[in-house]
N, C-alpha and C positions, 0 to 999 in steps of 0.2 A: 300558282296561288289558288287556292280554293275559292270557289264561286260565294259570295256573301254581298247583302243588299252593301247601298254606299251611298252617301249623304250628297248632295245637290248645291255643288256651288261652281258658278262659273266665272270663270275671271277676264282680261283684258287679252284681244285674241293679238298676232304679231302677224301681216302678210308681208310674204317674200313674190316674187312678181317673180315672173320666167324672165331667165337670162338663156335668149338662141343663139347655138351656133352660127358660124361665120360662114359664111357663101353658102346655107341653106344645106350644109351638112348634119352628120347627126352628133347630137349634143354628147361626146363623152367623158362627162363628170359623172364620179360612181354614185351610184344610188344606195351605198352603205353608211356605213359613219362617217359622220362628219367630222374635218379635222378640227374642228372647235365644236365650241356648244351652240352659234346662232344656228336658226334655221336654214337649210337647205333644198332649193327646188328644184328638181330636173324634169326635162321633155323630151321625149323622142318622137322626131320628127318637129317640122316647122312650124310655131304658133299655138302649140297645145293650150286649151280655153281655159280649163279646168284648172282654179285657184283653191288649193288649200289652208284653211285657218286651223289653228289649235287654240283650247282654251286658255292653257298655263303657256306662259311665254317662252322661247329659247330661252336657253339660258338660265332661267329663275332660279333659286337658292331659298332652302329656305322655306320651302312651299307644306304647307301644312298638312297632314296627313290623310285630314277628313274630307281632301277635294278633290273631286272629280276630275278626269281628263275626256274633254270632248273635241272631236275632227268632226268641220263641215270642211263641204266642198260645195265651189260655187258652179255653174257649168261644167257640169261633169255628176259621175257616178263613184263610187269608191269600190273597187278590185278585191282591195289588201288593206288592212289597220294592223300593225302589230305594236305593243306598248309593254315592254321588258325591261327589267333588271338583274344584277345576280341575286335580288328579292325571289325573284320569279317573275312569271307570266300574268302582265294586268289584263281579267278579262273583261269583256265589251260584245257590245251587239251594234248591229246596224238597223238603220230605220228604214222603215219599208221601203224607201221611196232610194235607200242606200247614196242617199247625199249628207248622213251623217253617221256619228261613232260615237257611241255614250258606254267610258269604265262601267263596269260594274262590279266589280272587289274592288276593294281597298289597299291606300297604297303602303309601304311601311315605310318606318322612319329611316332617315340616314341612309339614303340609297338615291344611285346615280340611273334616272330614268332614259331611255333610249325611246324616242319614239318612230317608226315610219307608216306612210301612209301612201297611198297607189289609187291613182284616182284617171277615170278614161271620160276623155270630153266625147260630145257626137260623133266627131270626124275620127273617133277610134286613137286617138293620139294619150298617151299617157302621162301623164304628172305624177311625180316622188317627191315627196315631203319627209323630209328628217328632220330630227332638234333632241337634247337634249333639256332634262331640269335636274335638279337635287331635292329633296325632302329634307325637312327639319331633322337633327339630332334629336335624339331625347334619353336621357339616362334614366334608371330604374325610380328614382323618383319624380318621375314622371310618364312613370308608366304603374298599371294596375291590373295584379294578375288575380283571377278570381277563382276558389278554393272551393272544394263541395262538400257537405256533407247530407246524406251517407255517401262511402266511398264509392268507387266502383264497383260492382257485380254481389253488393250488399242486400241482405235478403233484413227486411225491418219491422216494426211494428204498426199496426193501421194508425197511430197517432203521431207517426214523425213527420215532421215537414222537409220540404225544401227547402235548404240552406244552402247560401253563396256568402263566401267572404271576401272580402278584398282585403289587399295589403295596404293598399293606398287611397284613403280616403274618398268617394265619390260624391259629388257633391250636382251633378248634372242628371236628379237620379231617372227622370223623363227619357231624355237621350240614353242612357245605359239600359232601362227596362225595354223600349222598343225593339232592344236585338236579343231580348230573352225569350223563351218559352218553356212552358211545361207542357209535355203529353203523356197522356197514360191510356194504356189498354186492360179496361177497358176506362172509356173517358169519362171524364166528371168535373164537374162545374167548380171551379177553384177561382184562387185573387194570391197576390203578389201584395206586401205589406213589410216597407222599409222598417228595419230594428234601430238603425243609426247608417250613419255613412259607409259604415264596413261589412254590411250587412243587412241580408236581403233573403227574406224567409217567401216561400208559396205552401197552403195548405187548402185543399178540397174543402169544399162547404160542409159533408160531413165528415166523418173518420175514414181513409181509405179503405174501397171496396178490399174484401182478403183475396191474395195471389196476385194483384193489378201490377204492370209492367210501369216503370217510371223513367219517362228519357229527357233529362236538361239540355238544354242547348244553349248556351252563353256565347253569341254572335256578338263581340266584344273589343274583335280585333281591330285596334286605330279608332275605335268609336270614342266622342269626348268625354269626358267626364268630368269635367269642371275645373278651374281654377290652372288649366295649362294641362291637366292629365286627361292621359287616353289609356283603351285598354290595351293591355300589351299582349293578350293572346286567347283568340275562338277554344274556348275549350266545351265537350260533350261530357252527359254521365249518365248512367244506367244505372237501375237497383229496382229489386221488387219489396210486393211487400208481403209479408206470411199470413199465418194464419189470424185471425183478430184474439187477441187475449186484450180483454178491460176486465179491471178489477175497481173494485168499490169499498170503500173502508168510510164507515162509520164510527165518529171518534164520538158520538154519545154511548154506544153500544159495545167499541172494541174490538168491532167484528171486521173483518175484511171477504169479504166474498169474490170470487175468481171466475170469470166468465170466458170457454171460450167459442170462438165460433157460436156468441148468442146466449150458450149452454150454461149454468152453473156447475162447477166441478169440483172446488169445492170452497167451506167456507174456515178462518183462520181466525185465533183468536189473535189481538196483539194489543200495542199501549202503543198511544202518540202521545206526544209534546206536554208535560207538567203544566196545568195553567193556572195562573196569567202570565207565570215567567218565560217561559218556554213553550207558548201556544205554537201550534204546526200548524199551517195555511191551510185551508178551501180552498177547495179549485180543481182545475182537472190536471196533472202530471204526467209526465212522459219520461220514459227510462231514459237514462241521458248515459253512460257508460256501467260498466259491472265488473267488480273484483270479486276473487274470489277470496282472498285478503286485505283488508286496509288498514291503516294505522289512523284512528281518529284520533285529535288535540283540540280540547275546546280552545285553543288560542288563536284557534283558524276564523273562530266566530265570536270572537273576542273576548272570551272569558280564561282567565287566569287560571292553567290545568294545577295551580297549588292553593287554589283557591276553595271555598266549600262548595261550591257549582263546577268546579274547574274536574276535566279527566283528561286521561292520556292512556289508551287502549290499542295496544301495538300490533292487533292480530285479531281484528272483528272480521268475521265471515260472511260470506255470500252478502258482501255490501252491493246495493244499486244507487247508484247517485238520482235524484228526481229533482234538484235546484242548484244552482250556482252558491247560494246563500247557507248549503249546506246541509238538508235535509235528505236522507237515506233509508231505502228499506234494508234492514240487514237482520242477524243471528243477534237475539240479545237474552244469553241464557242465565243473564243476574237480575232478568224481572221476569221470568217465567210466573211465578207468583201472581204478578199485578195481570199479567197479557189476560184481556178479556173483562177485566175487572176495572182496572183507572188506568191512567194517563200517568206516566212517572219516568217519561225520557225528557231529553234535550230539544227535541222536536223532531225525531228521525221515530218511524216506526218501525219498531221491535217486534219481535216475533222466535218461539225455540227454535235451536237449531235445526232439529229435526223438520219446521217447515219452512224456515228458510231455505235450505237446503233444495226441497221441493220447489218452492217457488223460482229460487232461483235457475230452477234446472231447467225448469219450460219458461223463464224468461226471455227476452230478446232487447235489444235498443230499440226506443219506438212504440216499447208497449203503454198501455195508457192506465193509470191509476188514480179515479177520480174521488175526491175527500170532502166529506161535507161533515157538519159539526161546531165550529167554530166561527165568528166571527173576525178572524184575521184573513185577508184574503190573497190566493195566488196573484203574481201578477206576469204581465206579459216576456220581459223580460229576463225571470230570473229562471234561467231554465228556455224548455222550449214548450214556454207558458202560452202559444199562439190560441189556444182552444177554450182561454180565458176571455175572449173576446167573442160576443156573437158575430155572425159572420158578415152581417149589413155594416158592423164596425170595423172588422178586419179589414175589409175592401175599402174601406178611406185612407188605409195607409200606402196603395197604390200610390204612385207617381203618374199612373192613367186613367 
């Protein structure tokens, strides 16, 4: 089992007392498995001193995933601890003083624990401690696997965050954040800010440095998570991030200007959102996927495509999604016309094809597109709207 911190509970200990051989022979009862689940103690040689206790009782059932398995020894020193399943190998350290034995991974569910322990009093005389326990059952709903986004070995834009999702509701969100981490090389000042129970974003205080290394760590495994659920498995992620592209669009002006790496390189004319009907949000945006076809219906956003507002457009190019609510940079060569002059879409910014095209070719997921203009505003959730928040306010949505 791999090495991972482990939560702190100790339970009611069970001593077994030495049973010595007859006429001051040497005791031979094996010092392997025991033929049942109580504890068992063995000595070799006469009067062995040295009492061993465990935390979790012989025998137990049942025992909860997030507890610790501790061996003292009383008179005496400990040799050997070993604490197995066909789980694997539970690991553990000894205290200095080696009259104790404290897990340190965690244990998993539904699994039949074998413990032994070997312990030498003064007089050199040994004691064996064995016992089994059992761990709780637990079925997929109540277990909780957590999802990354970006993927693995994904190279992204300076505006994407950290994303984890669960399958299964977290509701413990303290206990689950304490076994996460964010590091990046190089490093920078960031916060962790819950979106809901399924859902758990990290975003640096400013836009990520360009080229920086980014490694998640989701230390998750058996840890609680409210309401009967644990996580059901440690998982890692890696991804960098490229070069910086922020772009800026101006919906009084219609201009969009393109920045990379600092640079402006160049500037685009386009049209946003008809208003009051069709106003497109303020706020800062982040590429959220990219087609290089889509088929738009305005009945995705609730307007009736046979309506006089209503379309259905089977074959829009170099679409970028920037909100869940459905606003898009893409190819819109039936308002060439208006691009630079008014506002005369749906709320997705249009642009010829010819510089969509462009745009979309030095695009990436992650890049950032910040809108100002309007009085209707981004908000944190629709999209990965995290950069709509200053960052004294982001950090309140920690769990720490």
């Amino acid at each position: 089992m791999r090495s991972r911190r482990s939560g702190a509970v100790l339970a009611a200990v069970l001593l077994m007392t030495l049973v010595s051989a007859c006429s001051g022979s040497t005791d031979t009862t094996s010092a392997g498995s025991p033929a049942s689940d109580a504890p068992t103690s063995t000595g070799n040689g006469a009067g062995a001193a040295a009492a061993i206790t465990s935390s979790i009782a012989a025998g137990a059932k049942n025992v909860k995933i997030n507890r610790t398995v501790r061996l003292d020894v009383a008179d005496g020193t400990f040799s050997d601890v070993s604490v197995s399943s066909t789980a694997g190998q539970v690991e553990g350290s000894l205290s200095s003083d080696k009259a104790s034995w404290q897990s340190t991974s965690r244990l998993q569910p539904g699994a039949t624990y074998s413990i032994r322990g070997v312990a030498v009093d003064g007089s050199g005389n040994e004691q064996v401690y064995t016992s089994k326990f059992k761990t709780q059952a637990l079925g997929l709903d109540k277990q909780t696997f957590p999802s990354f986004f970006p993927t693995a070995g994904s190279t992204v834009g300076v505006g994407l965050p950290v994303i984890i999702r669960f399958d299964i509701p977290v509701t413990d969100h303290a206990a689950f954040q304490k076994h996460i981490t964010v590091t990046s090389v190089p490093a920078q000042t960031g916060a962790f800010h819950w979106i809901s129970d399924n859902e758990l974003h990290w975003r640096p205080a400013k836009y990520w440095k360009a080229g920086t290394k980014v490694t998640v760590d989701a230390d998750i495994d058996s840890v609680p998570a409210g309401n009967g659920v644990f996580g059901q498995r440690s998982r890692t992620n890696s991804f960098t991030i490229g070069r910086s592209l922020v772009s800026k669009v101006d919906m009084k002006t219609h201009q969009m200007k393109v920045y990379e790496d600092g640079k402006l390189i160049k500037t685009l004319p386009i049209t946003t959102g008809e208003q009051p009907k069709f106003t497109t949000r303020s706020g800062t945006k982040v590429i959220i996927e990219k087609f290089r076809h889509k088929r738009m219906n305005s009945e995705t956003i609730g307007i009736d495509p046979n309506s006089a507002d209503g379309y259905d457009l089977d074959d829009v190019e170099y679409a970028m999604r920037l909100t869940y609510s459905g606003e898009f940079v893409h190819a819109a060569p039936w308002s060439v016309a208006s691009q630079g002059r008014a506002n005369v879409s749906h709320g997705c910014t249009g642009m010829s094809t010819e510089n969509a095209g462009w745009f979309y070719g030095i695009s990436m997921v992650g890049d950032v597109i910040e809108y100002t203009g309007t009085t209707k505003e981004m908000t944190l959730s629709n999209g990965f709207g995290d950069w709509n928040l200053p960052f004294s306010e982001y950090q309140q949505g920690s769990a720490l």
